[in-house]
N, C-alpha and C positions, 0 to 999 in steps of 0.2 A: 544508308550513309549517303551525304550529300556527295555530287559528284565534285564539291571544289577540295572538296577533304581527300575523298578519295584516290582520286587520280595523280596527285602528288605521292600518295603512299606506296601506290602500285606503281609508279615509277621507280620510286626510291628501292622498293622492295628486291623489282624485275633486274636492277642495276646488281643490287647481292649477291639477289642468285644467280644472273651471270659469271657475277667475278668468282664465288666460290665454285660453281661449273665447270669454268673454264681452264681457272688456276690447278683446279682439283685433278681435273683430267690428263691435263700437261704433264703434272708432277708424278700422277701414276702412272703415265707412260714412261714419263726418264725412267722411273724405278721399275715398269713392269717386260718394258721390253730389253732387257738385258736380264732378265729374271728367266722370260720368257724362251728366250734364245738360250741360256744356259739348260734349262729344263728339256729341250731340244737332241742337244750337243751332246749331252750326254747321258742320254735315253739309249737303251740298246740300238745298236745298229747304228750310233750316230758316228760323228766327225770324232769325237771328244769322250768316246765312254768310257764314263765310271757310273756304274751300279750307285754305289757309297751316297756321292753329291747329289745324284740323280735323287734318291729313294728319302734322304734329310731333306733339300730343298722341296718335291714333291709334298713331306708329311708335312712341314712348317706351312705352304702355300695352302693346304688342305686345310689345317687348321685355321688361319686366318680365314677362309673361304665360308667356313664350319658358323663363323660364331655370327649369331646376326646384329646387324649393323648398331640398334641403341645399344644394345649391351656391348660391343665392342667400344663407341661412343663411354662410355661411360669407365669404363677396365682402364681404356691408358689414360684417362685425365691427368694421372701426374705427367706423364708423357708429352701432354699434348701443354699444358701448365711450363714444360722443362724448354720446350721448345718458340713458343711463341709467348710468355709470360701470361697467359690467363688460359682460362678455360670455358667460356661465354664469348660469343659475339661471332661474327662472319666470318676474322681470320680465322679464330680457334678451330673454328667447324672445319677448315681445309686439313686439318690436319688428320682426325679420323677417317674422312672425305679420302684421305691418300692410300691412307692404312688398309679403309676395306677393299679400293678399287685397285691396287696394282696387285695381289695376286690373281684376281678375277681377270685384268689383262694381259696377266703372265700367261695364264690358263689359255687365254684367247689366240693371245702370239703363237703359244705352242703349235696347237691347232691349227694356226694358218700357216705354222712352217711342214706341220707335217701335210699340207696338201701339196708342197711342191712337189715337182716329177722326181724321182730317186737318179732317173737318167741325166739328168740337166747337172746335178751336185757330180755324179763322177764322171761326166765330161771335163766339171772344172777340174775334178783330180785329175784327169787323163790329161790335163793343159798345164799341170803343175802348178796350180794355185794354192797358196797357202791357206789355213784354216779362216783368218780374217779375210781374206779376201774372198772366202767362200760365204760369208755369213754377212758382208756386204756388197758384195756386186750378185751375188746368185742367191741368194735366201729368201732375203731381206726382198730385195726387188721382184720376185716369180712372186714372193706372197704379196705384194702390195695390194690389189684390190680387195682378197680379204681382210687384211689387215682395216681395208679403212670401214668394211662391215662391221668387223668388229669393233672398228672407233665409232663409231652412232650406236649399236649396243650400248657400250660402253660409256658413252653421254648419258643416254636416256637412264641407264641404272647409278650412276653418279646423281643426275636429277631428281630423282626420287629420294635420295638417302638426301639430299641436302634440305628434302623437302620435308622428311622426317625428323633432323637436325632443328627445325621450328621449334618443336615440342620441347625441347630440352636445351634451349640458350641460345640457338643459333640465329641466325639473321636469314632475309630474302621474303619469298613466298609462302615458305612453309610457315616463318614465324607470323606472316601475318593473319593467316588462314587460323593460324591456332590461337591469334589475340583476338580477334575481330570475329572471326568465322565460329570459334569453340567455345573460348570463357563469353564473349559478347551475345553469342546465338546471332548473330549478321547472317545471317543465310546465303544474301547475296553475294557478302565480299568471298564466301565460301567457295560458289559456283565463279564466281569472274577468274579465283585462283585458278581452280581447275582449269578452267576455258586458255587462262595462259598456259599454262602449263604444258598442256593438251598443244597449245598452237606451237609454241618451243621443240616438242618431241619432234612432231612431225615438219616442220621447217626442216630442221637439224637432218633429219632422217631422209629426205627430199634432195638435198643438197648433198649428203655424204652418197647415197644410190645414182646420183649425176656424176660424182666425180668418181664413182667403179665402173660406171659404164664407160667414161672417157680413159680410164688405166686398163681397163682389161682385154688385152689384146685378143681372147678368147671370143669377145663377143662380134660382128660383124659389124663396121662399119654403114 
């Protein structure tokens, strides 16, 4: 493909799959880290326990965790139809795009709450802190720098499901990989995808390991 053709598409493309990226990750974090945090809270031993919440929000997160992403993609279309009025294109893709990734950053949260110190949460009890305040001045902040490992995880597998999204009506990189790169045989435009792709992850992932070394007070100055 000529490069005056080209490089207009991979623009247009690289602009999609940013916005569905970006949007994508946002929106699973509103929905995953209050997901995440309640998965937490009322885990045995927590601030909040109930077995009950604890054991249904775990199986339903599980589930969604379970199914893989086209097939997920494909099961809520009326879902995904209900909410943004179609089922084709770059918006529509953020909406599966939400669906798979916020229990995957519920999962994640959990996990970097269960690294804080157990000492540090019942000093705030010992200070008479209430539950909300425990879950934002002492949780929340002790977990920060995993939390933001887990936000580059968490991009980079957002990235790939959007890149899969191609195949099946979506917009960005993936769909152009799969116009030009599969039905076409472009070989090239196949390789330049990847090569983006590739430089996106690790940018992102460069940048988010810069800013846990500057949060994490564990590390030495």
């Amino acid at each position: 493909m000529k490069a005056d053709v080209l490089i207009p598409l991979l623009i247009e493309a690289t602009g999609e799959t940013f916005y569905m990226v970006i949007v994508a990750t946002i929106l699973a974090y509103v929905f995953g880290i209050p997901l995440g945090v309640l998965l937490f809270i009322t885990d045995k031993g927590g601030i909040k326990e109930n077995r009950v919440v604890n054991l249904v929000l775990g199986l339903a997160i599980n589930i969604l965790r379970s199914i893989p992403f086209l097939i997920l993609l494909v099961a809520i279309l009326p879902f995904t139809r209900f909410v943004v009025g179609t089922t084709i294109g770059t918006t529509a893709i953020i909406v599966p795009l939400v669906v798979a990734a916020a229990p995957f950053v519920a999962r994640m949260v959990e996990s970097s709450l269960k690294e804080v110190d157990e000492g540090v949460i019942e000093a705030a009890k010992a200070m008479g802190s209430t539950d909300w305040q425990i879950i934002t001045k002492v949780l929340l902040p002790e977990a920060r720098p995993s939390l933001l490992i887990g936000l580059t995880i968490a991009f980079a597998t957002i990235l790939g499901y959007s890149a899969m999204s191609g195949f099946v009506g979506g917009g960005g990189l993936g769909k152009m990989a799969h116009t030009y790169g599969y039905i076409r045989y472009q070989t090239d435009v196949m390789v330049i995808d990847v090569v983006l792709l590739v430089i996106i992850v690790q940018v992102f992932q460069e940048v988010g390991m810069r800013l846990v070394n500057r949060t994490d007070r564990r590390i030495k100055k």
